[in-house]
DSSP file (Angstrom, degrees, kcal/mol; ACC not computed):
  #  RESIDUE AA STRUCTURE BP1 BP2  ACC     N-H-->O    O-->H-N    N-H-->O    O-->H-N    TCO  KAPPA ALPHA  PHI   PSI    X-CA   Y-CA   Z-CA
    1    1 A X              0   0    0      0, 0.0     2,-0.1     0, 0.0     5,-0.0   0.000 360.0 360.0 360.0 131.9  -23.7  -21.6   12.4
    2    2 A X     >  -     0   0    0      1,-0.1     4,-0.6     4,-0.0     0, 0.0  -0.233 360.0-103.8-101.0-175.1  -20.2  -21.4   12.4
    3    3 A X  T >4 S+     0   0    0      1,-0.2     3,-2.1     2,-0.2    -1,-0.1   0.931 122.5  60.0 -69.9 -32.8  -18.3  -17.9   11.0
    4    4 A X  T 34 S+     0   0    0      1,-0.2   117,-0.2   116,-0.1    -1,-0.2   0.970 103.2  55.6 -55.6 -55.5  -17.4  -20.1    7.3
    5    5 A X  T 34 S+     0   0    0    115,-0.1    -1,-0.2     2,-0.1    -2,-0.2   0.704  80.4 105.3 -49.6 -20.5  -21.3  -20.5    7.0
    6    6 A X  S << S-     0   0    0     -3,-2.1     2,-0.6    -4,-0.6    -4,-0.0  -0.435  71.0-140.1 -59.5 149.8  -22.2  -16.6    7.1
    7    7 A X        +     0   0    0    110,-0.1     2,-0.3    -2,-0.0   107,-0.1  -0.856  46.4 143.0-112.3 101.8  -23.0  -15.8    3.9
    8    8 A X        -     0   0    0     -2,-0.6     3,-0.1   105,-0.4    -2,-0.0  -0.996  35.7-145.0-157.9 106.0  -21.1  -12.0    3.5
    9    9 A X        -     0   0    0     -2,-0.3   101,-0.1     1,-0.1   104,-0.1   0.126  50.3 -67.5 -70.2-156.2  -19.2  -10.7    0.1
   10   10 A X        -     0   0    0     99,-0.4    99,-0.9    98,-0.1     2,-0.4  -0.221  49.1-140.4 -74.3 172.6  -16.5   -8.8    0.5
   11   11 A X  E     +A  108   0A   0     97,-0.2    97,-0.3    -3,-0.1     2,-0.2  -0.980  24.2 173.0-137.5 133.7  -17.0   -5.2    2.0
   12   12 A X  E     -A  107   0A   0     95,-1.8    95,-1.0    -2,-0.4     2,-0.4  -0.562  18.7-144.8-122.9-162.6  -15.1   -2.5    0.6
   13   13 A X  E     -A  106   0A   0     93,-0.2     2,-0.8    -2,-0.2    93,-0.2  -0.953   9.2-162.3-170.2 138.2  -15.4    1.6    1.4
   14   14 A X  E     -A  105   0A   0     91,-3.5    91,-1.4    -2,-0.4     2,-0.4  -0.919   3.5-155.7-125.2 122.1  -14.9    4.4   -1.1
   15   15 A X        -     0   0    0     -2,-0.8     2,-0.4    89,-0.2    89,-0.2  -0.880  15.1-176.8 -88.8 142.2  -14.2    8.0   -0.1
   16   16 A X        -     0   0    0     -2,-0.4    87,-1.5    87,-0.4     2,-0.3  -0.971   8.5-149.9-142.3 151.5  -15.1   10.6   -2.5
   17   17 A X  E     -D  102   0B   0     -2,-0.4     2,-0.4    85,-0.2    85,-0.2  -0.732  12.1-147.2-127.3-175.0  -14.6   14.0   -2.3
   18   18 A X  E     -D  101   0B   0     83,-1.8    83,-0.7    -2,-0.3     3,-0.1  -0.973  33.9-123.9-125.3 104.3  -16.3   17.6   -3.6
   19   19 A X    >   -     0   0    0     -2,-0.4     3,-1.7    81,-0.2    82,-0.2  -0.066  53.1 -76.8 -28.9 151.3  -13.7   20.3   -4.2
   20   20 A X  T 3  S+     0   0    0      1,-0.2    -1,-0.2    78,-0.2    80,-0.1  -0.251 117.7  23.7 -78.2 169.0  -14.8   23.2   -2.0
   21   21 A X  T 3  S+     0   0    0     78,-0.3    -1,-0.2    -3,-0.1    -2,-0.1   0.674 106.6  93.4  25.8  47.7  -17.6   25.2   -3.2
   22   22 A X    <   -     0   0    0     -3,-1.7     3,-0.2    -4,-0.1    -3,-0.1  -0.292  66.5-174.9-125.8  32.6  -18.4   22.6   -4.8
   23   23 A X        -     0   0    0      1,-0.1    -4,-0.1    -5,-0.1    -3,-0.0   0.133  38.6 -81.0 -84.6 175.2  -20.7   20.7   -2.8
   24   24 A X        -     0   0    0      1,-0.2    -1,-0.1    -6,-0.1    -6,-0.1  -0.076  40.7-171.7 -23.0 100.7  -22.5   17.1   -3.0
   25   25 A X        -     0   0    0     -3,-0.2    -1,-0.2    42,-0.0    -2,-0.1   0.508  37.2-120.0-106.7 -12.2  -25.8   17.9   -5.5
   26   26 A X  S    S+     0   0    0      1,-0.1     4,-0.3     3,-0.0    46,-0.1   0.862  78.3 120.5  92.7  27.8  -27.4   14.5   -4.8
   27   27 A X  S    S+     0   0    0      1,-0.2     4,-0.4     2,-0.2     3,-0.1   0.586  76.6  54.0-110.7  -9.9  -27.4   13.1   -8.6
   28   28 A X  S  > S+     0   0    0      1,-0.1     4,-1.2     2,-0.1    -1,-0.2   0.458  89.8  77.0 -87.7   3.5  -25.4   10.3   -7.5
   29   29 A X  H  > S+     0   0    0      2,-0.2     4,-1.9     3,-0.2     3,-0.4   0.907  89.9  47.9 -88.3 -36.1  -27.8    9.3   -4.9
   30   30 A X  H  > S+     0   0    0     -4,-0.3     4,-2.4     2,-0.3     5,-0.3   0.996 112.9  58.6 -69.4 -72.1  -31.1    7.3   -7.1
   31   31 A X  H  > S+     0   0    0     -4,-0.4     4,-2.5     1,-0.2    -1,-0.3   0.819 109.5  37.0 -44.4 -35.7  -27.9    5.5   -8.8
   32   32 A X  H  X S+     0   0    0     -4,-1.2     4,-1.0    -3,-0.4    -2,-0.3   0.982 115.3  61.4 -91.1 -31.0  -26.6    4.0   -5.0
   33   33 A X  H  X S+     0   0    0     -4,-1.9     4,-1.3    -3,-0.3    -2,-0.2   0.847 101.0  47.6 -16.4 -52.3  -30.3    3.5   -4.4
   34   34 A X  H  X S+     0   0    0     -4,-2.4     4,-2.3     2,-0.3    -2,-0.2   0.941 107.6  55.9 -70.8 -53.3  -30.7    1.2   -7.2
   35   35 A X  H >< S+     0   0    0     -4,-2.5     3,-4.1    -5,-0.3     4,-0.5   0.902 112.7  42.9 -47.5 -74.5  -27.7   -0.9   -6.2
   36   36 A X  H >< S+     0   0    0     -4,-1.0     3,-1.1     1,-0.3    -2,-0.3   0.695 113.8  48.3 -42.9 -42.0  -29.1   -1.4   -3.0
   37   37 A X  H 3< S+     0   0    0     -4,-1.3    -1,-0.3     1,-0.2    -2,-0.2   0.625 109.6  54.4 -87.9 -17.1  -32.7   -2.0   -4.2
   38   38 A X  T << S-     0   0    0     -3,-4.1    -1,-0.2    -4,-2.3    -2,-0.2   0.091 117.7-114.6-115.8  29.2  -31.3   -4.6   -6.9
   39   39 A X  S <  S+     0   0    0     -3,-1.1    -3,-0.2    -4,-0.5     3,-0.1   0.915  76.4 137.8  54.3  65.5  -29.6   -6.4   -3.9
   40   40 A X  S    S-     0   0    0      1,-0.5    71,-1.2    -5,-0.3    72,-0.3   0.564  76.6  -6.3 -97.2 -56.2  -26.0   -5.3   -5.7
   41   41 A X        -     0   0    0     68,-0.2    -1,-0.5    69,-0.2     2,-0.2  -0.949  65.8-122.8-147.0 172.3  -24.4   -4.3   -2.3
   42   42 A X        -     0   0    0     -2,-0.3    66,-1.0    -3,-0.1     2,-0.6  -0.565  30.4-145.1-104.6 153.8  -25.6   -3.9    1.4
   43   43 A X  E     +B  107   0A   0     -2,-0.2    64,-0.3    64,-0.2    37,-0.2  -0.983  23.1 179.6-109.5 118.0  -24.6    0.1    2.2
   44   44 A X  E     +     0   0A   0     62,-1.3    37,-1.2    -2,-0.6     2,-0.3   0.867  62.2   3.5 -94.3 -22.6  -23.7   -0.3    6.0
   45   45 A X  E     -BC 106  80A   0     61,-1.5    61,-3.9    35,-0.2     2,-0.3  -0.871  51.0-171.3 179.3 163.4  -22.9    3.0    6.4
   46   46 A X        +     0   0    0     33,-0.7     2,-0.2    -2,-0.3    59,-0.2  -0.890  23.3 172.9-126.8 124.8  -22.9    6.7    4.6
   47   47 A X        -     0   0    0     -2,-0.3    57,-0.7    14,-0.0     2,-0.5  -0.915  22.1-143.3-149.7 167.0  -21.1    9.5    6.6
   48   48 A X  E     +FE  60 103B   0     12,-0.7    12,-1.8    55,-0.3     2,-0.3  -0.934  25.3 178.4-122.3 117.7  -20.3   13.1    5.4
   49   49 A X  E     -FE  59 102B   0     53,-2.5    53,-3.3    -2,-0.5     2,-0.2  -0.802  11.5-165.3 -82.5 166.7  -16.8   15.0    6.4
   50   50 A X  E     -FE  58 101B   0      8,-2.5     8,-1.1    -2,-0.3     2,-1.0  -0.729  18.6-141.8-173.7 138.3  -15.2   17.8    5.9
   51   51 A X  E     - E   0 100B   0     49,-1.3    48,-3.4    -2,-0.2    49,-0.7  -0.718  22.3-147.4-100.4 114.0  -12.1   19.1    6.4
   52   52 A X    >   -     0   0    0     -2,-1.0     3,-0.9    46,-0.2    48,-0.2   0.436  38.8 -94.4 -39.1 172.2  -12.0   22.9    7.6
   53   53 A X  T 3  S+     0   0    0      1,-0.3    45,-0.1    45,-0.2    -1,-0.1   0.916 124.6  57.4 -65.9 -39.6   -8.9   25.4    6.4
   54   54 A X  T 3  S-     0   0    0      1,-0.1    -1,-0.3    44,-0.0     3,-0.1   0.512 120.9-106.0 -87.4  -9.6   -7.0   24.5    9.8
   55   55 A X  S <  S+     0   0    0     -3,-0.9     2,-0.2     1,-0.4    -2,-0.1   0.551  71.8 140.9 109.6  13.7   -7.0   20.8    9.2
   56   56 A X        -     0   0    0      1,-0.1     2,-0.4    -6,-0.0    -1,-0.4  -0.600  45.6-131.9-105.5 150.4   -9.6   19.8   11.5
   57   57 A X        +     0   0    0     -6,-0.2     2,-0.5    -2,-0.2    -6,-0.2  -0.910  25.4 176.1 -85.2 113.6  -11.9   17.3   10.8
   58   58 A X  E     -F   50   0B   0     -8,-1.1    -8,-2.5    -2,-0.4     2,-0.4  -0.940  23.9-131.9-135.9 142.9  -15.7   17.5   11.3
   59   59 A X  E     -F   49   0B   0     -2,-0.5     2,-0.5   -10,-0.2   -10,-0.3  -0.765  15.4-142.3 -95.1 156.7  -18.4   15.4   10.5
   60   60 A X  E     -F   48   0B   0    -12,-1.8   -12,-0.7    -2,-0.4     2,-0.5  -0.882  12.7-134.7-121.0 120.5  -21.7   16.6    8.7
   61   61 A X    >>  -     0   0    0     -2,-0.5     3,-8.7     1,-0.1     4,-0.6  -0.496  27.0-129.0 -53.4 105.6  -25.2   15.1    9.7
   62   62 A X  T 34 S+     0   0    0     -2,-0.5    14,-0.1     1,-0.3    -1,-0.1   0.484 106.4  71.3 -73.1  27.8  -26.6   14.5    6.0
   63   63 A X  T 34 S+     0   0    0      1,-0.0    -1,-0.3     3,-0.0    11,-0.0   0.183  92.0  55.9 -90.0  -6.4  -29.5   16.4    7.3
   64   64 A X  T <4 S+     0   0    0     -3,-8.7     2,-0.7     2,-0.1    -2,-0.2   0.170  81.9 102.5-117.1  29.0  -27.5   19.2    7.2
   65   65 A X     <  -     0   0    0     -4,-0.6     2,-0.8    -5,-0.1    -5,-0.0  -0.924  69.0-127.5-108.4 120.6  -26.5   19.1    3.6
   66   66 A X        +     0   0    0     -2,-0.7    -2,-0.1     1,-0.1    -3,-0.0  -0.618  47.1 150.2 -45.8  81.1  -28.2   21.6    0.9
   67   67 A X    >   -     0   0    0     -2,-0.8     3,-1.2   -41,-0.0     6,-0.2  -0.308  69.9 -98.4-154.4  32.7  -29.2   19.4   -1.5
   68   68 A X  T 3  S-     0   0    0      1,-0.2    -2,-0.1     2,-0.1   -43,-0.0   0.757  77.3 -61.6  54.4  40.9  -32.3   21.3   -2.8
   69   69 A X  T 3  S-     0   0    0      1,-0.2     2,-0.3     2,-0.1    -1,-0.2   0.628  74.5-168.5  46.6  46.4  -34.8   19.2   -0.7
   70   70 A X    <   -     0   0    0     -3,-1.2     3,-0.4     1,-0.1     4,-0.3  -0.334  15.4-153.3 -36.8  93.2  -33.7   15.7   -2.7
   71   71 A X  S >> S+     0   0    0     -2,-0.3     3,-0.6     1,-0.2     4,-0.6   0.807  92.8  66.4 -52.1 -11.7  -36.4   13.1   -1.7
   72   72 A X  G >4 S+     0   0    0      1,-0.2     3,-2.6     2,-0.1    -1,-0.2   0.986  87.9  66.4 -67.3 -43.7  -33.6   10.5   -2.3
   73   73 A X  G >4 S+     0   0    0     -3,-0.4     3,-1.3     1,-0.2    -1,-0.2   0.497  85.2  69.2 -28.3 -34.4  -31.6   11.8    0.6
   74   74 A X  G X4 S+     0   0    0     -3,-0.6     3,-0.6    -4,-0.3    -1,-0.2   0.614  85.2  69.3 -62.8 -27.8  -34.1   10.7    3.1
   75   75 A X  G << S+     0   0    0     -3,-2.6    -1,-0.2    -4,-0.6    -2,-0.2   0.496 103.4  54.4 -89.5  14.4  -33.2    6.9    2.4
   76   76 A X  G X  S+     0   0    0     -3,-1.3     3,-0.7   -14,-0.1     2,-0.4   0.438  72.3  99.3-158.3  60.3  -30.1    7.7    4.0
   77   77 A X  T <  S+     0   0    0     -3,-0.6     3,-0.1     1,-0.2    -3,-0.0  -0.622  84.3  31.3 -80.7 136.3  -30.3    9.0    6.9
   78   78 A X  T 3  S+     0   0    0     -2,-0.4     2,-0.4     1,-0.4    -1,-0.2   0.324  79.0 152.7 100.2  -2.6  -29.8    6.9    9.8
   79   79 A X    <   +     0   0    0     -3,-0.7   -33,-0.7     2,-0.1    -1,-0.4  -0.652  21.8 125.8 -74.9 133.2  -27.3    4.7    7.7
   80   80 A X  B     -C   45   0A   0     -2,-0.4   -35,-0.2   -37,-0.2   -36,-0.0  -0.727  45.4-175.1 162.1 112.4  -24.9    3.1   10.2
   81   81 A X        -     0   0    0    -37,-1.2     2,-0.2    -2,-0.2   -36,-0.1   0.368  53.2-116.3-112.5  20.9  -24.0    0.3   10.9
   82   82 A X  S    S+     0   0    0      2,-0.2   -37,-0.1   -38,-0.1    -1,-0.1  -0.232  85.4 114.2 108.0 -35.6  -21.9    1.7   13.9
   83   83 A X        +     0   0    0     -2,-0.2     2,-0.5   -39,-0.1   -38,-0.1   0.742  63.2  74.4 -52.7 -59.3  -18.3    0.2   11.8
   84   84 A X        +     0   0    0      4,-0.1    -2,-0.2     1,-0.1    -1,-0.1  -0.540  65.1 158.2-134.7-156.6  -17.3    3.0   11.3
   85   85 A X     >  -     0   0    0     -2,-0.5     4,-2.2     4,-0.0     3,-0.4  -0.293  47.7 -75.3-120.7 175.9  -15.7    5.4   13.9
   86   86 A X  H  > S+     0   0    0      1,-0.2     4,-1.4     2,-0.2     3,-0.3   0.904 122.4  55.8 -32.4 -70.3  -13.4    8.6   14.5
   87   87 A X  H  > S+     0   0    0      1,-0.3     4,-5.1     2,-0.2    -1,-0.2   0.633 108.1  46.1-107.0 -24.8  -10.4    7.2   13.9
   88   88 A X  H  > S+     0   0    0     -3,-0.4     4,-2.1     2,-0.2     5,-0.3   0.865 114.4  53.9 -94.2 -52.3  -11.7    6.0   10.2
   89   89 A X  H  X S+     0   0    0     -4,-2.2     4,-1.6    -3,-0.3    -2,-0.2   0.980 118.9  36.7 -37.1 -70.2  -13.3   10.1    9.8
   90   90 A X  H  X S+     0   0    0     -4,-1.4     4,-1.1     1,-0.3    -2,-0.2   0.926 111.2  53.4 -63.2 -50.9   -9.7   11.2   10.7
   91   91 A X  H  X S+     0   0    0     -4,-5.1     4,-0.7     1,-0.2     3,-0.4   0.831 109.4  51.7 -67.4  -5.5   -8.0    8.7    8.9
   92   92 A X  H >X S+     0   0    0     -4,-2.1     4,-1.0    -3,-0.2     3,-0.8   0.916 109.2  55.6 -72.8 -50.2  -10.4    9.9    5.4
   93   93 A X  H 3< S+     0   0    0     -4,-1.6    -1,-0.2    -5,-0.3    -2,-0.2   0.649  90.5  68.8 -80.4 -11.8   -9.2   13.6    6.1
   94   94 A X  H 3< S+     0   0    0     -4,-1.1    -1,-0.3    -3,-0.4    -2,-0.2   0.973 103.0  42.6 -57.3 -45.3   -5.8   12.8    6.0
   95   95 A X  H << S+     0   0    0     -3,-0.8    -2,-0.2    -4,-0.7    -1,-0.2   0.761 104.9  89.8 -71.6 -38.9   -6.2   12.1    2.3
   96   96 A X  S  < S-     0   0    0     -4,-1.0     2,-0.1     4,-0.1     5,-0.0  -0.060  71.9-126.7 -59.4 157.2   -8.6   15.6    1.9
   97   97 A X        -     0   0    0      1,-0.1     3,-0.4     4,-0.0     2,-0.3  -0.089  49.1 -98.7 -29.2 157.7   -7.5   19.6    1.0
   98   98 A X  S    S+     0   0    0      1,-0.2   -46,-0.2    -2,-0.1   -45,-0.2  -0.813 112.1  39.4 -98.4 162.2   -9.0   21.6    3.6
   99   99 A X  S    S+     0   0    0    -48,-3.4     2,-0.4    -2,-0.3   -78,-0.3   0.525  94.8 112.8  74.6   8.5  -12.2   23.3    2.7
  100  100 A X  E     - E   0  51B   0    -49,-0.7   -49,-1.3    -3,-0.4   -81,-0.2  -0.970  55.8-142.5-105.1 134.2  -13.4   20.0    0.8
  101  101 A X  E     -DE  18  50B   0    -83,-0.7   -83,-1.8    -2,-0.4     2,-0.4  -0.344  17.6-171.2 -70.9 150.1  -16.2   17.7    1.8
  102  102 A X  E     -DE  17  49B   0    -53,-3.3   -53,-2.5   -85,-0.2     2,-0.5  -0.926  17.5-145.6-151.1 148.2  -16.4   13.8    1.5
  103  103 A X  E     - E   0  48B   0    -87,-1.5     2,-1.1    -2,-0.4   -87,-0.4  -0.853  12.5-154.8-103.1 110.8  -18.6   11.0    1.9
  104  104 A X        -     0   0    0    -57,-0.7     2,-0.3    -2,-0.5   -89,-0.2  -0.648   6.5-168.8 -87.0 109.3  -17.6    7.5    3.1
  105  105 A X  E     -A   14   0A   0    -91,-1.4   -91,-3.5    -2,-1.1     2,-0.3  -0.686  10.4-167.3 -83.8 139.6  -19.5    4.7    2.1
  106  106 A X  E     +AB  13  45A   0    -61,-3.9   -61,-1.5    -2,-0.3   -62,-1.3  -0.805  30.8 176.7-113.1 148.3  -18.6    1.7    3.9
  107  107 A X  E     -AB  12  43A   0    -95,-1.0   -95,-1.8   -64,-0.3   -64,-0.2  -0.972  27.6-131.2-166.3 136.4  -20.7   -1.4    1.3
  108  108 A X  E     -A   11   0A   0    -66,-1.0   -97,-0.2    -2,-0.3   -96,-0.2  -0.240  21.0-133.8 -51.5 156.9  -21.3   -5.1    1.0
  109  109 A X    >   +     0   0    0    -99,-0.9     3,-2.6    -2,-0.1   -99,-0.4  -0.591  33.1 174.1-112.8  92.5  -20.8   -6.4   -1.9
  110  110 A X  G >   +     0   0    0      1,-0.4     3,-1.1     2,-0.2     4,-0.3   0.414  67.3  64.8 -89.1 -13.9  -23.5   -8.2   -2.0
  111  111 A X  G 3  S+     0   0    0    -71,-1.2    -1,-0.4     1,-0.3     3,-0.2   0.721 105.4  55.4 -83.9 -34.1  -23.6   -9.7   -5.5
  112  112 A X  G X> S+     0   0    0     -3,-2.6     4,-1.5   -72,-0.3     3,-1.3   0.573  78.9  99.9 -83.9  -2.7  -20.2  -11.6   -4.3
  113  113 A X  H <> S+     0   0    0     -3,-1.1     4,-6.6    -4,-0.3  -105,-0.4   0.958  79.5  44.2 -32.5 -70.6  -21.7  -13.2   -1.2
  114  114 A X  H 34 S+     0   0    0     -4,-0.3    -1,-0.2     1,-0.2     4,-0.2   0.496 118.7  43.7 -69.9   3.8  -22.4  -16.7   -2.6
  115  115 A X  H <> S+     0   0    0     -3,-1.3     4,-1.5    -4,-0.1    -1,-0.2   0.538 112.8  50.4 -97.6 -25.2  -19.0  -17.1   -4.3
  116  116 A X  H  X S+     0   0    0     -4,-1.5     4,-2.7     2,-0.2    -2,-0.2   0.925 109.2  51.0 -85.8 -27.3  -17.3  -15.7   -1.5
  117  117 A X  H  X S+     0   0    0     -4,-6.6     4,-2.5    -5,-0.4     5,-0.3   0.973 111.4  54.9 -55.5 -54.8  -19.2  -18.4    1.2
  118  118 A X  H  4 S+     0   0    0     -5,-0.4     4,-0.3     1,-0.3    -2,-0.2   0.727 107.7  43.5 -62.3 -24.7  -18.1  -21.2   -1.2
  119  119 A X  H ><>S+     0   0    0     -4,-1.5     5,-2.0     2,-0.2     3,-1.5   0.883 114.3  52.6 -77.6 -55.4  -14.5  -20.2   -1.1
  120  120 A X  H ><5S+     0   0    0     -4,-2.7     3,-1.4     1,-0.3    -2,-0.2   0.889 112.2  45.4 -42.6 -45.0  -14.8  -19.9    2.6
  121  121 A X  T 3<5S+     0   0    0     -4,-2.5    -1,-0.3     1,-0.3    -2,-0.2   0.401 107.8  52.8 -82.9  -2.5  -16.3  -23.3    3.0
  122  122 A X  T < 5S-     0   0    0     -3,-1.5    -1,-0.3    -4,-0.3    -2,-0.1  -0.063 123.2-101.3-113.5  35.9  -13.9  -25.0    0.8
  123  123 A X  T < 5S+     0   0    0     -3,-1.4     2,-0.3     1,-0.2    -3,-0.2   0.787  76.8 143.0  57.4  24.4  -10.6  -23.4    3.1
  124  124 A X      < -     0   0    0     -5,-2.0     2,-0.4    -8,-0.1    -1,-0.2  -0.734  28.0-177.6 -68.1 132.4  -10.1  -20.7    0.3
  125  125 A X        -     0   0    0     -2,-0.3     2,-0.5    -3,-0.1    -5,-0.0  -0.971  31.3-105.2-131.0 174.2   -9.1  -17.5    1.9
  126  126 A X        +     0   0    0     -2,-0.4     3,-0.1     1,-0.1    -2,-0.0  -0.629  32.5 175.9 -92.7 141.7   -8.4  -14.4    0.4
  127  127 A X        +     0   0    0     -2,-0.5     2,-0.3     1,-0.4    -1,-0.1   0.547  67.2   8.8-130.9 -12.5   -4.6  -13.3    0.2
  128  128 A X        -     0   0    0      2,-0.0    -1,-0.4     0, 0.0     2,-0.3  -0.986  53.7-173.7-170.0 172.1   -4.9   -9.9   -1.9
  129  129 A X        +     0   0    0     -2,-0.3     2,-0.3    -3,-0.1    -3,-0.0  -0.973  12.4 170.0-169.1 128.6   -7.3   -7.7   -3.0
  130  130 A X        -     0   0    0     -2,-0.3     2,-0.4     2,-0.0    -2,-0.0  -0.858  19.0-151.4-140.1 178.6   -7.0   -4.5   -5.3
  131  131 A X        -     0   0    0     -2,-0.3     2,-0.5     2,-0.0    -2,-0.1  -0.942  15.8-139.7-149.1 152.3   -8.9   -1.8   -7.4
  132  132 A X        -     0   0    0     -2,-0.4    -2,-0.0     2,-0.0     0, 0.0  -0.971  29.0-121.5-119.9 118.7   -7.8    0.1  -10.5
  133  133 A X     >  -     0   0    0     -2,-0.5     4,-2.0     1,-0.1     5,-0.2  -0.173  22.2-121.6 -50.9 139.2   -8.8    3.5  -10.4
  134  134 A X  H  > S+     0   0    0      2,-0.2     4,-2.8     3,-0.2     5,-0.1   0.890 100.8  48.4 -17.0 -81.7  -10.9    4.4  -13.3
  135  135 A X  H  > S+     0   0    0      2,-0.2     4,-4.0     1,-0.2     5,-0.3   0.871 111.0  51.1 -46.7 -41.2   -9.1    7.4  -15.1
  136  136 A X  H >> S+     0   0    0      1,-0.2     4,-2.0     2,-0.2     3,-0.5   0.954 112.5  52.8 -75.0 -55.0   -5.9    5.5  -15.1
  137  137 A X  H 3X S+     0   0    0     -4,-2.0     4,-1.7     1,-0.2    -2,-0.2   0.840 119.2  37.3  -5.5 -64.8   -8.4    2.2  -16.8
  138  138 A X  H 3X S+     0   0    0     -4,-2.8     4,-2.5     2,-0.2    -1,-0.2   0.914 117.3  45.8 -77.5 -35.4   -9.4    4.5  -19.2
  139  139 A X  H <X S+     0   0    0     -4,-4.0     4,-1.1    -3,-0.5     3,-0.5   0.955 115.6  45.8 -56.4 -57.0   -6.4    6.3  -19.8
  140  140 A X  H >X S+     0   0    0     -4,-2.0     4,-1.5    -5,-0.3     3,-1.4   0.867 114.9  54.8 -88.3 -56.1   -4.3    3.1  -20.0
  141  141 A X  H 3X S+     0   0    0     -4,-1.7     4,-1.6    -5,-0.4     3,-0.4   0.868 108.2  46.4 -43.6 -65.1   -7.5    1.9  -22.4
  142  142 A X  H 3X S+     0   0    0     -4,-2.5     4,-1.3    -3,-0.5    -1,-0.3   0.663 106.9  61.7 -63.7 -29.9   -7.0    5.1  -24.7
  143  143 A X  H <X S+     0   0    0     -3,-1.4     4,-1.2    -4,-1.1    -2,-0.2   0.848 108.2  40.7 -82.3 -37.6   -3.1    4.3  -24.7
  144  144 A X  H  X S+     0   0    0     -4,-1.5     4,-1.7    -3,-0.4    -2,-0.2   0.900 109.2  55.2 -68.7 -51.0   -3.8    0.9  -26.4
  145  145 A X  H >X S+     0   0    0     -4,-1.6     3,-5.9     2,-0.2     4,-0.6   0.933 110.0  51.4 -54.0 -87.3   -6.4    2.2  -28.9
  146  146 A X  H 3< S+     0   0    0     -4,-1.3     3,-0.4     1,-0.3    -1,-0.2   0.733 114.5  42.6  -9.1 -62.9   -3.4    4.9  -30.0
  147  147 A X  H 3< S+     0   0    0     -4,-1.2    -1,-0.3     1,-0.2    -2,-0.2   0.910 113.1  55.0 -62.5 -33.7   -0.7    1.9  -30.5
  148  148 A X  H <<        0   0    0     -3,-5.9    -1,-0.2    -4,-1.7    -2,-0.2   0.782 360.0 360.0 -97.9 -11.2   -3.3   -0.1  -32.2
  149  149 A X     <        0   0    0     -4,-0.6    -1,-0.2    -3,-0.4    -2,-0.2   0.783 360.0 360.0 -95.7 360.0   -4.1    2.4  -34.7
């Protein structure tokens, strides 16, 4: 099977962060369960930072997050699909405060697979790729409503 034949959407990675003493409460976790259970995306890997006052980076075992004994939490530990590394940790803390935590999901998307083989296999390749943040969506959304009443 040649690389054109794998059949693999696009992979994207989101970081998100928790203002300090503020942390991760686990109410977002049933919702990336359900993608994953309704075959929406592959997670390939979940990791936890945080960056300390001094700038330093550390990573958090998400067995070691307080999160009021969440049974969802348990379906993901041990996600890792080894992609990524230090250098991807560090580069994620550039973007942090110190004293905030963050989680980077690295994700399939799995729901784009079979469009995204057929493009491979007819010598399509992909040449850009973007996301539009939310707030500014909705804001930019709200801006139009204003003008159009």
């Amino acid at each position: 099977m040649s690389d054109i034949d794998v059949e693999l959407g696009p992979v994207d990675y989101i970081v998100v962060e928790w203002p300090q003493g503020s942390p991760p409460n686990g109410e977002a976790f049933p919702h990336l369960v359900d993608l994953v259970d309704r075959g929406i995306i592959r997670l390939l890997d979940l990791a936890f930072v945080q960056k300390d006052e001094e700038g330093n980076v550390l990573a958090i075992d998400i067995s070691d997050l307080n999160l009021e004994g969440d049974p969802e939490l348990a379906v993901f530990v041990g996600v890792s699909s080894g992609l990524l590394d230090e250098e991807d940790y560090e580069s994620a803390g550039e973007i942090l405060d110190p004293g905030v935590a963050a989680a980077i999901l690295l994700y399939e998307n799995r729901w784009a697979a079979p469009f995204a083989t057929a493009l491979r296999k007819a010598g399509a390749r992909l040449v850009a790729s973007g996301r539009i943040p939310v707030n500014e969506l909705i804001s930019t959304l709200d801006e139009i409503d204003k003008e159009q009443a």
